[in-house]
N, C-alpha and C positions, 0 to 999 in steps of 0.2 A: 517147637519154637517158642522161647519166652518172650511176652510183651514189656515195656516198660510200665509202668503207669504213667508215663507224660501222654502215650499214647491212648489211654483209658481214659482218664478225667485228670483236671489239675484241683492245684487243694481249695483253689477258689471255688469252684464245683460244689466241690464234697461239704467248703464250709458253709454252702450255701442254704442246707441243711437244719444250721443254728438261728438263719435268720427269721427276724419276725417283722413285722408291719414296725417302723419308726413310736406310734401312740401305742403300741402294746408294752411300752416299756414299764410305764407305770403298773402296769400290774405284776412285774419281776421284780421281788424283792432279791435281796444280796444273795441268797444262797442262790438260787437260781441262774442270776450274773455271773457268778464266780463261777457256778457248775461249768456254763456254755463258755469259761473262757477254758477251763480245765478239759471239754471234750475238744478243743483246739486245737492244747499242746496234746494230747492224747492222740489228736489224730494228725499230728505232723511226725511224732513218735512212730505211729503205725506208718504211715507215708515213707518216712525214711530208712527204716529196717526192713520197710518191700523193695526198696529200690536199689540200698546196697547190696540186697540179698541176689535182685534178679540182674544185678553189673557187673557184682565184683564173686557172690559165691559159689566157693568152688573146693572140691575133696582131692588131695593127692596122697595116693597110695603108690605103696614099692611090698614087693615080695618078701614073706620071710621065708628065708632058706634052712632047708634042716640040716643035718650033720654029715647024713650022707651023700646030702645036693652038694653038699662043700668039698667033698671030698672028688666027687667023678664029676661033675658037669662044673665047678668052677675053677680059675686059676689066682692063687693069690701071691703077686708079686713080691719081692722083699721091701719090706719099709710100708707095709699096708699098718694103715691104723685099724687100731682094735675095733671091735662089733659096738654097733648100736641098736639099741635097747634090750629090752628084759632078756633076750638069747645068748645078750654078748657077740650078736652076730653081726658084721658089720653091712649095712646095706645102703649102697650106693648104684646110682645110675648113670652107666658111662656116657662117655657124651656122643661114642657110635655105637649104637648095639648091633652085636652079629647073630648070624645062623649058629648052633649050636652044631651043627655039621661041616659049616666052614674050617679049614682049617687056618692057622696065621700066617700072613704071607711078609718075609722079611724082604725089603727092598734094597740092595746092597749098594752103597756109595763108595766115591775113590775117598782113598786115605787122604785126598789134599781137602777135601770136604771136612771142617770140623763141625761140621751143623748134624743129629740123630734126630731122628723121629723118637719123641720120647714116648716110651710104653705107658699103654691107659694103669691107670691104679683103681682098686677098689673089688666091688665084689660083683662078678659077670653074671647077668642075671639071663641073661638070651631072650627079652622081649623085644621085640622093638617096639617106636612112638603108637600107631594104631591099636596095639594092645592094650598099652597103658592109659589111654584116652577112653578104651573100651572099660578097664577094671574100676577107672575114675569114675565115670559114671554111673556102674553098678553098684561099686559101695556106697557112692551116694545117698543113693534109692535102698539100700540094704541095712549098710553102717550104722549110717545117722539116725535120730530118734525121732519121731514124726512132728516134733513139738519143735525142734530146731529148724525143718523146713517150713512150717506153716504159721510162726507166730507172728509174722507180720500180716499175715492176710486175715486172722482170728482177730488180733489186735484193729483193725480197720473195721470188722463188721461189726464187736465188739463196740466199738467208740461211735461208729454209726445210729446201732441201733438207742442207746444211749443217749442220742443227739435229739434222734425222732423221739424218742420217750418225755425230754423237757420240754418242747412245744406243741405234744401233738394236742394239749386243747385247746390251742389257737389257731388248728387246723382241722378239729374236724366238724362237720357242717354243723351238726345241732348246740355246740356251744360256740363256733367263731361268731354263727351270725348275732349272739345275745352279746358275748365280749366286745365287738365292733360297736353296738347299738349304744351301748354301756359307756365305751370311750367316748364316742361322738358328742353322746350327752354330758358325760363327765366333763370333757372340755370346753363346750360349752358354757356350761353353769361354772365353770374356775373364772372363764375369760367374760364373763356376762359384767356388762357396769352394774346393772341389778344387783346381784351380788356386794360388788366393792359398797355400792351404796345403802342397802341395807343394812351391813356388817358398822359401817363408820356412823348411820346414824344413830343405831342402836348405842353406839358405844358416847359419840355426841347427848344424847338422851339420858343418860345414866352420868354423865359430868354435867350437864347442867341442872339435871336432877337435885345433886349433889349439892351443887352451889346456888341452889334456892334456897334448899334446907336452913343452910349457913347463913344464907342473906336476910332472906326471908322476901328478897327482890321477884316481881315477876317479869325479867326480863322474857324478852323473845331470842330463842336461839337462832331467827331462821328471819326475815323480812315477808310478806306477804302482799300481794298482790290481787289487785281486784278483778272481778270476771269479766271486767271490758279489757282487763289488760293481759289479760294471761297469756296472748298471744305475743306482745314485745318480747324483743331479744335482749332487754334490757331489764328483763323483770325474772325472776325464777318461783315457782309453785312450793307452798308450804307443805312440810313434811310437821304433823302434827307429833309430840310428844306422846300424847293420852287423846284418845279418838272421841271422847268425852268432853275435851277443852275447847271452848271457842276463844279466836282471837280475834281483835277488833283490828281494821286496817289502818286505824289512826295511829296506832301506837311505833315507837320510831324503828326506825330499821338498820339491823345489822348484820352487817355483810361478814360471810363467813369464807374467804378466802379461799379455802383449803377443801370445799364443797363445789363437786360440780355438780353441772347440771344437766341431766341426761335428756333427748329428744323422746320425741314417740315413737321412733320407730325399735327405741331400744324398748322400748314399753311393752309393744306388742310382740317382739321377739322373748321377751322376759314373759309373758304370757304364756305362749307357744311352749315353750322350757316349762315353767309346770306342767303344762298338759302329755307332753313328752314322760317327765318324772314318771307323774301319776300312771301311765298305762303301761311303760316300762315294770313298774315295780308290781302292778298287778300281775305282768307276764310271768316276771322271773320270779317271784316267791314263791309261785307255784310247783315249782321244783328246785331240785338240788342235784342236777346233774353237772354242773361245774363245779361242784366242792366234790362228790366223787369219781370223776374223769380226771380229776387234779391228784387224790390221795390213793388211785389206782396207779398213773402213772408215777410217781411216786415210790408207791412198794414196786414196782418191775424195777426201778432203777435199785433200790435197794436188793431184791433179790438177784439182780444182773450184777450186781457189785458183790454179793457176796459168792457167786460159782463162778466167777473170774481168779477171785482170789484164793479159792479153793485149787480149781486144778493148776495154776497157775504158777502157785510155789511149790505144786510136789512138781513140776517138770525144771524148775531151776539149776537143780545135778545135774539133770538130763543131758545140758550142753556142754558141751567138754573138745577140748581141743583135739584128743587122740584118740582114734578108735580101730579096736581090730574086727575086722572083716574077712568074713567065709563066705562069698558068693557063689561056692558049686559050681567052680567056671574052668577046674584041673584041665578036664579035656579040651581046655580051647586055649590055656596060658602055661596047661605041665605046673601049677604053682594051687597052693589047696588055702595059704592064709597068707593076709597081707594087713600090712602098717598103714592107716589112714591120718591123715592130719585136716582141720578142718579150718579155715581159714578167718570164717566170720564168727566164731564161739567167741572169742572173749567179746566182739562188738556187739554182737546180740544179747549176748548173760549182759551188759550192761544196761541195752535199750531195757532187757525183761524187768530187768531190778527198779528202774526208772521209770515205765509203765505200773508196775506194782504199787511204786512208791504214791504215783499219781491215781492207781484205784482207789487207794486207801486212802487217800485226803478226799475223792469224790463221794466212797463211801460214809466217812465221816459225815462229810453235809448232808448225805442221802436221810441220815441217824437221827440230826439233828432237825430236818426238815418234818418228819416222823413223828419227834417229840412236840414240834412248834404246833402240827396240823391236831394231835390227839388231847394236850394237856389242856386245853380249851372249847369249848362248843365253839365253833367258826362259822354255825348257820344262825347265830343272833348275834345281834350288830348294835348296841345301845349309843345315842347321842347323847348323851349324859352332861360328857364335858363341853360339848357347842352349846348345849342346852344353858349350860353356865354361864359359859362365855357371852354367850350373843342375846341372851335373855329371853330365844325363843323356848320359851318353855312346852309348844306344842310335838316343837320335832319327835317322829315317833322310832321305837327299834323296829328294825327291819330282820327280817330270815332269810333260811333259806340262801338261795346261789347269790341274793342281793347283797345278804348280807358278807358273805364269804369275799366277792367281790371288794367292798370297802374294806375287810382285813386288808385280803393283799393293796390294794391303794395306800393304807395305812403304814405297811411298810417300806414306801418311795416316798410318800409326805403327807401327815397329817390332812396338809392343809387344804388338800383336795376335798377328803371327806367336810372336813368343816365350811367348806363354800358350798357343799352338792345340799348338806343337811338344811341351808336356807328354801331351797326347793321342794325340801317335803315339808315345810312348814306352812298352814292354814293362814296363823297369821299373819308370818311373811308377805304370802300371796296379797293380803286382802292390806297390808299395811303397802304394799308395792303398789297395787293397783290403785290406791287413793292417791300415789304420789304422783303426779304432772312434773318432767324434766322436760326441761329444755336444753339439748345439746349445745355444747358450746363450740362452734363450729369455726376453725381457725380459719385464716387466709391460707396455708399450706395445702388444710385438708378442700378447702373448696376449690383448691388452684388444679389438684388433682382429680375433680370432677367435671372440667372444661372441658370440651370436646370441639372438634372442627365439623361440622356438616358438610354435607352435600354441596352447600354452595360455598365452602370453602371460609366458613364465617363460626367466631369461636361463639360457643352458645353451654347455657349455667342449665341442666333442669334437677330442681328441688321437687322431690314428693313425699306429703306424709311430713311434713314437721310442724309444731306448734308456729311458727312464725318463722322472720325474716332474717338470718342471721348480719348482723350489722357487719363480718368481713365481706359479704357480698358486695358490700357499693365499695369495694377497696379495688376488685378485680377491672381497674379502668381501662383496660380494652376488652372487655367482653360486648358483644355486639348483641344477644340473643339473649333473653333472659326469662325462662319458665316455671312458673308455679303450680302446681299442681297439689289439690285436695289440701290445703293451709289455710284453715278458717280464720283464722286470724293475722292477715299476712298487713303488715304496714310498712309503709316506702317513707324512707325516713328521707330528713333532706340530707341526706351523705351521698343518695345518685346522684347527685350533680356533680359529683367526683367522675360518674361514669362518662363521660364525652362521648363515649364511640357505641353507647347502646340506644338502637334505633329500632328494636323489636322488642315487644313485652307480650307473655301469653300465660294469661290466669283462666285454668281450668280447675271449674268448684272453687273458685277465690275469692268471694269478696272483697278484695283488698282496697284498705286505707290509706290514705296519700293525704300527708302534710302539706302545708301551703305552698312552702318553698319548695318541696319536690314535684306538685303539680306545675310549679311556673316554671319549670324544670323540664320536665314531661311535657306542657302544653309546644314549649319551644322544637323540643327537638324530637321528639317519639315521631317515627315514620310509621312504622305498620303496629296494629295491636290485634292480640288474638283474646276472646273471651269465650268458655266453654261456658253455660251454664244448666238447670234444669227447670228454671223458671224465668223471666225475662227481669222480673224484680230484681236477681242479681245480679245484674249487670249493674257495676256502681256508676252513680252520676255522673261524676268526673269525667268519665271518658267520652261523654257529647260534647265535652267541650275544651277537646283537645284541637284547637283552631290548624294546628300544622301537619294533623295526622292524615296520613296519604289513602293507609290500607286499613279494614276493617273489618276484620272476619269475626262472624259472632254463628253459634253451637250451640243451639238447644230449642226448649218448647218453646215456637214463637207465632202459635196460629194465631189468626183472624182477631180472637177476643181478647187479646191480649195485646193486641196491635198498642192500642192507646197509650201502652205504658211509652212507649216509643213516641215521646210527644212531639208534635210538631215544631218547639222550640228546640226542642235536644237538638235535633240533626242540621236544625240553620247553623248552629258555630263550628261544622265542620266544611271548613269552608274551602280546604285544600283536598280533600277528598276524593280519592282520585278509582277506588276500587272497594265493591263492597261487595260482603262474601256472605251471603246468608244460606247456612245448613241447620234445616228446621222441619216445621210441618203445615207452611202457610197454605191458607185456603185461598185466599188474596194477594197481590202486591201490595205492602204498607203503602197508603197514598203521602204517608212525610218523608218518605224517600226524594217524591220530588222537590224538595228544598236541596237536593244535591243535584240537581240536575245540568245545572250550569255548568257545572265542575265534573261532574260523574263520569266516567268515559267505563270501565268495566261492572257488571252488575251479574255476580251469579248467584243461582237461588238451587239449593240442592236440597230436595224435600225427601222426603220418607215415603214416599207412595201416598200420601194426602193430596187428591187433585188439584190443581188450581185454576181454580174458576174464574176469577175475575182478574185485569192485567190490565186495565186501562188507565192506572199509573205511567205504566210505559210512555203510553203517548207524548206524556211531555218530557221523555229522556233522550231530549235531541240530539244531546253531545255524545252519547254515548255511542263508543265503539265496539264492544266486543257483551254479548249477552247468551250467558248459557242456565239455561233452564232441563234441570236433568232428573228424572224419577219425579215427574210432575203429572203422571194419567194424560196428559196432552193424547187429544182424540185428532186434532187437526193443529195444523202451526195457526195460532192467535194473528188477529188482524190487528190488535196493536203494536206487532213488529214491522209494521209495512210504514208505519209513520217515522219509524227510526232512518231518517233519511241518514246519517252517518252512517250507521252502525259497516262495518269489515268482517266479521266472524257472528256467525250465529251457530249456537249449537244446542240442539236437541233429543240429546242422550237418553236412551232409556224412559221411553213412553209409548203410548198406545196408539201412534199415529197411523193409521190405515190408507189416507188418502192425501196426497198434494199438489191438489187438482189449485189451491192459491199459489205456486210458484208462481204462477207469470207476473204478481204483482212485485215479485222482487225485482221484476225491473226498473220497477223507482230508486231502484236504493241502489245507487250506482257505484258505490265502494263496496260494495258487499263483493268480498274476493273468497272467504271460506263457507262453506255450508255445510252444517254435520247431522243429518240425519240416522246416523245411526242406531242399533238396537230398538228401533221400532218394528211395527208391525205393516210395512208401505208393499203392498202388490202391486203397482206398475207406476210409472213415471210418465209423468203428462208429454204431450207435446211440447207443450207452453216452456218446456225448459229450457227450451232454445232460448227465449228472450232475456236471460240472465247474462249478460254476453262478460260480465267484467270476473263469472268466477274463475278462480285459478285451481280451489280444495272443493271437491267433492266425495262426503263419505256416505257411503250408504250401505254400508254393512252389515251384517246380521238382521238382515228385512228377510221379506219372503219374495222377490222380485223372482219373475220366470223368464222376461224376455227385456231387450232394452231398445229405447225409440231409435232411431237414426237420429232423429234434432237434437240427440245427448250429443250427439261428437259436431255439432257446431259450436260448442265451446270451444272455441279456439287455442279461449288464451289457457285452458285448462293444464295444470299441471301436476296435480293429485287426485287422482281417481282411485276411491276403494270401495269394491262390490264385493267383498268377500262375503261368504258363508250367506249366501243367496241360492235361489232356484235356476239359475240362468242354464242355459241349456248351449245358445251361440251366442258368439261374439260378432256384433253385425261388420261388417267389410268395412263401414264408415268412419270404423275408431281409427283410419290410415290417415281422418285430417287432423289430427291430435299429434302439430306436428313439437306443440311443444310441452306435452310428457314427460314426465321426467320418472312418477312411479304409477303401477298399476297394478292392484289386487285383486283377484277375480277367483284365490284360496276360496276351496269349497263349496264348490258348485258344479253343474254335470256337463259340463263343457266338454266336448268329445275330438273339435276342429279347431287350432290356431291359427288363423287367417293368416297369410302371407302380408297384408295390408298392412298388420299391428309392427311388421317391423318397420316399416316407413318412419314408425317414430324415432329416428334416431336419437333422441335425447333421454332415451329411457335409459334410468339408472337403477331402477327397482321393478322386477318385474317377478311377480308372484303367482304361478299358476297348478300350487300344490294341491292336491286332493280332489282331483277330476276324474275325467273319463278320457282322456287325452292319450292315443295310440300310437301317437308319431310326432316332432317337432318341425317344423321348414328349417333350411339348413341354412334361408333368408338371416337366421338369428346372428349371423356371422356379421350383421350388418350393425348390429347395436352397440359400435365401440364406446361409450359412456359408462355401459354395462355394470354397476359391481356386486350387484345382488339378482342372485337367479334360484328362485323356487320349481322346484319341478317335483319333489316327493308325492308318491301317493295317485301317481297316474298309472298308465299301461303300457309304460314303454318299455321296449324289448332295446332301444338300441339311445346315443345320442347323438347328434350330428355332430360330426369333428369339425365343422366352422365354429366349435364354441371357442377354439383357438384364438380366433382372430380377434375374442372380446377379450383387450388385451388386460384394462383393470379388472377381470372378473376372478378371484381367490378362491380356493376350497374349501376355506370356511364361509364363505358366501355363498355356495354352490350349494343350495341342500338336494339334494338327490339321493338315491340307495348306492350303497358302495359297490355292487355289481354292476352298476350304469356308469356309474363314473372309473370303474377297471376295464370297460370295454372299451373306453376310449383310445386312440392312439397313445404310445408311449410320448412324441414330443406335444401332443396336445395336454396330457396329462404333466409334462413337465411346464408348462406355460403356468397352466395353472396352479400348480403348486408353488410358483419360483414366489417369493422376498416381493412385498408390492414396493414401488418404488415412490414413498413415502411424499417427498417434494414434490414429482410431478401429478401422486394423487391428488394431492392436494389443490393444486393447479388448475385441474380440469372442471 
């Protein structure tokens, strides 16, 4: 049974063979191009001479008859036409063939019938169809010359290999990964502004050169700028002529148009790209296995192309339309030689001569590829003419596969090599790295670095540039605006274009601020963030932003350093409503208290430096909400007990062992959150009962083993989390906890669920993963509020099917093991899996 090839591969496939990586192009000069378009048509040639071969070819044969088969076995009518071919014998195939034993049987009609059966004409051969389909086949395989059946499949593997032979050194591992490395770089340093800009000043230097000569004028090609100002976006860094020359900053300035001005971060990328250069070229000159991986494949194509065309033209005779055939088949047909015609010879002798024609132009190139690789050394690469060009007279020749490489580049465009030779240049390097650019950063390009955060607010952040680019105060709805590492950033008075930015945050920024853009800023700046590593930078100005709400400030701000935070700073922040200190205080600054009137949030997030003394606090009356986190706190401070407002207290992350002073938080009658948290607390006083107005209670990741009864007289409690504790039971008394709403008690050795705990009907979060827990009450059915339920990580063999009845509880809220939640009933399992019904969650 023959296949087609649609069934085998399509030509898309096959040509998929020719393809390379999109950037490997530049290293295919034209013969190469032309080769792979030439193994294309070669292999659509080959493609199509297999397919009309295995659709349409086919052999038909007829008997020749001798003289005295004509005489006793056939009958020849009167009016038979003469014999055909070489015999003179005439041989035709009737359109019934009979038994050569049959005799003819005449069917006799009435005279009134003028209709005859007209007698067959021609020469009776007595085969019938199954024979002839039988000798068809055999001469076939017999007849034909083995070059006419298979040169569409030699032609295919032929053009195949061919195909592998022009790219296999961009495929095989020890030279892709240098070619890859080589592009990457190459590209690189084409697309570098480094580059552009060293090529045009070198050439700007050499005309104004020129036009001193002439003049005998010492103008300046370039304007210059003083070192207080090198950070304006209005000012650009002198590129020196002669690194010998000094310029005075009086002399006048002239703007060059047609010069930009690159940032720093194209500096240090330009940096990187020499260092890249340099260790590349140390790799690869060490060999030359890509100049002969290249001139190996190479000669295979050329010797593949020459024993193509050798056996190729002596089979050209070969194919011929007519052939006779002796298949030794008398005993089975009574016939010893028979006439073959072949159907596909003239379309194939065409494809062949076509295929030929197209070796012989492949070979051509192969020839000439041959002469291009040997009439040259191709492992030394001189910059001769950049060296001219660009005036770097350092650039050096390279060898080796380096250099082979810049040939082939050199045959897709110069002008690659002459941008990459800036990079192996010393001077280049050191003439690059004295120049300071400042990118000139459009309104388009900064529009397209806006982003939306978290809280749905568009926000700028700048890192890493000499200064402030002046399209920024153009973006007047930008709300967020960050600087980050800009020694020299200045706020010019064009913010006051900005109306709708209500956030600033300068990390490592000293930033300068104009008269009119502080009176700008004092008005309308709500929050401001300041990262620093010493408190000196934090600039002046911003103590006396009188309208500023929020004030988070990031770095060294212990004890000794307090003072720089003078007493008058902090009176003109009079709207002051949150202050953020992330540092390493030993102390509470005592000028904090000039916000105290005002102050209502105050958090202090240390580095693990204790803090010892706190009786600043005392006088932070207003305030409401105070968290103190990674502070060594050994006990909660007594000057939290004066904070008669304060609502939220949290004490994250300390060494508090004991909270034997709760009960004095009964003064503090708003106090509704408490977060003891990630400390170190072993048991919980009695006295906790007297806190009666909390609602948040966190006490998590402590060492607690047991819990008092007077916990569950908070009534009004409505978050309680003891996870990842020692607790062992849950006392029966958490059942007066009727207004609960979550409870965490994750990771701890809890063995019994009280029946009690469901009384809480309002429980909407219930967390009881990673216990010792061996059964659930089937009470749970009672928690219809329900929509978060932890159970992973206990011993339960089964689950209660009342989990039905907790009608908001989903499967993705459900964490449990998927064995526990498949032994459930089928329509408890559909409950919970069903579509939550969105409005009425909402509702409840």
């Amino acid at each position: 049974m023959v296949m087609s090839y649609d069934a085998m591969f399509t030509l898309t496939e096959v040509a998929s063979l020719n393809d390379i990586q999109p950037t490997y192009r530049i290293l295919k000069p034209w013969w190469d191009v032309f080769m792979d378009y030439l193994g294309i048509v070669m292999l659509m040639v080959a493609i199509f001479a297999g397919t009309m071969q295995l659709t349409k070819d086919q052999v038909v044969c007829l008997p020749v008859l001798d003289s005295w088969q004509d005489s006793s076995t056939t009958q020849r009518p009167p009016g038979t036409a003469s014999g055909i071919g070489t015999g003179g014998n005439q041989v035709t195939l009737t359109a019934a063939p009979t038994s050569k034993d049959q005799p003819e049987t005449v069917v006799p009609f009435p005279h009134s019938a003028a209709i005859r059966q007209p007698q067959p004409t021609g020469v009776k051969t007595n085969l019938d169809f199954q024979q002839y389909v039988f000798v068809n086949q055999m001469c076939y395989h017999v007849a034909l010359p083995w070059y006419s059946k298979y040169f569409p499949y030699l032609a295919l593997i032929h053009t195949i290999v061919l195909m592998v032979s022009s790219n296999f050194w961009f495929k095989y591992p020890k030279t892709s990964s240098k070619i890859e490395h080589f592009v990457s770089i190459l590209g690189k340093c084409f697309e570098s502004p480094w580059t552009t800009k060293a090529l045009s000043e070198t050439a700007c230097e050499d005309s104004e050169e020129n036009k001193q000569r002439l003049t005998g004028a010492p103008s300046l090609p370039k304007h210059f700028s003083t070192s207080s100002e090198e950070g304006s976006p209005n000012q650009s860094t002198p590129m020196l002529a002669k690194s010998s020359v000094k310029f005075s900053t009086e002399k006048p300035v002239i703007e060059v148009p047609s010069m930009t001005i690159l940032d720093k971060k194209d500096g240090e990328q330009a940096k990187a790209l020499f260092e890249k250069v340099r260790k590349f070229r140390a790799h690869v000159e060490d060999s030359d296995l890509i100049y002969k991986l290249y001139v190996a494949q190479t000669v295979i194509k050329t010797f593949k192309f020459i024993l193509i065309l050798c056996y190729t033209s002596t089979f050209v005779a070969s194919i011929q339309f007519d052939h006779d055939c002796e298949p030794n088949i008398k005993h089975l047909t009574g016939y010893i030689k028979f006439k073959c015609t072949h159907n596909m010879a003239f379309m194939l002798k065409k494809l062949l001569i076509s295929y030929i024609a197209l070796i012989c132009v492949y070979g051509l190139v192969c020839i000439h590829t041959l002469f291009w690789l040997f009439r040259r050394p191709l492992k030394e690469y001189s910059f001769e003419k950049v060296r001219e060009e660009s005036s770097f007279s350092d650039i050096p020749d390279v060898k080796n596969d380096f250099a082979f490489l810049l040939h082939m580049v050199d045959q897709y465009d110069q002008l690659y090599s002459k941008r990459f030779g800036v990079f192996l240049s010393e001077v280049s390097e050191n003439k690059l790295r004295e120049i300071s650019l400042n990118h000139e950063w459009t309104f388009e390009k900064l529009r397209q670095h806006v982003t939306r955060n978290l809280q749905d607010k568009l926000e700028l952040h700048l890192f890493m540039l000499s200064g402030v680019p002046d399209a920024v105060f153009e973006l007047t709805d930008l709300e967020i605006l960050k600087l980050e590492l800009i020694p020299e950033a200045r706020i010019t008075a064009k913010i006051s274009q900005m109306i709708n930015l209500q956030e600033l945050h300068f990390y490592h920024c000293p930033a300068k601020v104009e008269q009119t853009a502080f009176s700008f800023l004092r008005d309308h700046l709500r929050c401001l963030h300041v990262k620093f590593t010493d408190v000196a930078e934090i600039p002046t100005w911003v103590y006396l932003l009188k309208n500023l709400r929020e004030l988070y400030l990031v770095g060294n701000l212990n004890s000794e350093n307090n003072k720089m935070i003078g007493l008058e700073s902090l009176r003109d922040l009079r709207h002051l409503k949150v202050l953020h200190l992330k540092s390493n205080l030993t102390k509470i600054p005592t000028n904090i208290t000039d916000l105290a009137p005002h102050l209502v949030k105050l958090v202090v997030h240390n580095d693990g430096t204790k803090l010892l003394v706190l009786n600043s606090l005392k006088k932070m009356m207003n305030l409401s909400d105070l968290e103190l986190h990674n502070c060594e706190l050994e006990r909660i401070p007594h000057a939290i007990f004066s904070l008669t407002n304060l609502q939220e207290l949290d004490l994250k992350s300390n060494n508090i062992r004991t909270i034997e002073e709760v009960i004095s938080f009964q003064h503090l009658k708003r106090l509704t959150c408490l977060k003891l948290w990630h400390n170190k607390i072993i048991t919980i006083p009695q006295s906790i009962s007297h806190v009666k107005n909390l609602e948040s209670l966190y006490l998590s990741h402590n060492k607690l083993e047991s819990l008092p009864a007077p916990l569950f007289n908070l009534l009004k409690l409505r978050y309680l989390d003891l996870s990842h504790n020692s607790i062992v039971v849950i006392p029966l008394e958490i059942g007066f906890l009727q207004n609960l709403q979550h409870f965490a008690i994750t990771g701890n050795k809890v063995e019994v669920v009280p029946k009690q705990l469901f009384k809480c009907t309002k429980l909407r979060t219930l967390c009881l993963g990673h216990n010792c827990i061996s059964s659930l009450p089937e009470k749970i059915g009672q928690l219809l509020q329900m929509t978060h339920l932890e159970l992973k990580g206990n011993c339960l063999d089964r689950l209660p099917t009342q989990l039905g009845q907790c009608r908001l509880l989903r499967r993705n809220c459900l964490v449990v093991e998927d064995h526990l939640f498949d032994s459930l009933p089928s329509e408890v399992k559909e409950s919970i899996n069903q579509e939550t019904n969105v409005p009425f969650a909402n509702g409840i």
